[in-house]
C-alpha positions, 0 to 999 in steps of 0.5 A: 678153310684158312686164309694165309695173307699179306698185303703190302704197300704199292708206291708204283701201280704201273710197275707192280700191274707189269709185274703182275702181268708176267708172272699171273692171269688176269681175272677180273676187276672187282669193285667191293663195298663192304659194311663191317656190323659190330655185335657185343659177345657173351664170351671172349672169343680171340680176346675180344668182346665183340664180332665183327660180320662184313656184308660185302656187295661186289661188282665183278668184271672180266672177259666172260661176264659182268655180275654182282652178289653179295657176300656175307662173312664171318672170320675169326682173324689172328695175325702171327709173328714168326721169330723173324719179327714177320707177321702174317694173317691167318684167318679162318673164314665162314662166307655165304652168298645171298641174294638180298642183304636187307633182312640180314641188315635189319637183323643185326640192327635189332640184335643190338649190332652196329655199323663199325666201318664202311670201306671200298675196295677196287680190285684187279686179281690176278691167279697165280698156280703155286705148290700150295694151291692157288695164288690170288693176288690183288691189287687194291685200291682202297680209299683214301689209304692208297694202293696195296698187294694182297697175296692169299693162299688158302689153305685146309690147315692152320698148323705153323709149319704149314703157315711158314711155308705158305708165308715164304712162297707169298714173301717170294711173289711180293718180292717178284712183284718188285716190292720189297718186303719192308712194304708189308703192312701188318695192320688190318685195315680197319685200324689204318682207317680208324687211325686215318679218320 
């Protein structure tokens, strides 16, 4: 599955979450702690001599439960820029739960793999039906960067007309979410808190 993804800059919580709430489901409140291992490569992979792998602990509340796990994740991550000078992130993911993360934490240290950034997520998702499946959309609280709008369709392919068309219907509901769309942050957030810190 690939990922289609902006995220943009909420500068009014309170209007974005009234927002939000006319025009998707809430679902739940998610606290993610994430740790992202670094691991030097052989071969390039993506112009880069490094992967990275992200062991993610979130603590899940909603109407039917409260519950935590662990999962790990494995993306090969490529931001695209249409003519219209408009990038988006089209990332192919690879993620697994398991139930302990220790042994997988040593592993990585032994293998010569590092801890490259620790980053905290607080989340309220909302779910949104669209022509091209589900809509998650998220709004994020990441220290000390602020709060943002994640918008995320998956998706079976990765072609460009596909992810044009994903694109448009994402920069349609930032927009119903009364945020404009000079507010879409291209960066990942690794590199806003490595240039923050």
């Amino acid at each position: 599955m690939y990922e289609i993804e902006l995220k943009a800059h909420v500068y009014d919580r309170e209007k974005t979450i009234s927002h939000l709430e006319s025009l998707a489901k809430f679902d739940s409140k998610i606290i993610k702690n994430d740790t992202y291992y670094s691991l030097k490569t052989q071969k390039l992979i993506n112009n880069k001599d490094h992967i990275s792998i992200r062991i993610r602990k979130e603590y899940i509340q909603s109407s039917d439960t409260d519950k935590s796990e662990i999962l790990v994740t494995y993306k090969k991550k490529e931001i695209r820029t249409n003519e219209f000078g408009t990038s988006i992130e089209v990332n192919e993911e690879n993620e697994c739960t398991v139930s302990d993360s220790s042994p997988l934490e040593k592993f990585l240290i032994d293998a010569g793999a590092y801890i490259q950034l620790k980053k905290e997520k607080i989340t309220l998702r909302y779910t949104l039906q669209t022509d091209y499946g589900q809509a998650n959309l998220e709004l994020c609280t990441v220290p000390p960067l602020g709060d943002f709008l994640e918008i995320e369709i998956l998706s079976q392919s990765n072609d460009n007309q596909t992810v044009e068309k994903i694109q448009d219907e994402i920069k349609n509901l930032i927009q119903k979410c009364g945020i404009s769309l000079d507010c879409i942050e291209p960066k990942y957030y690794s590199e806003m808190l490595n240039q923050h810190s």
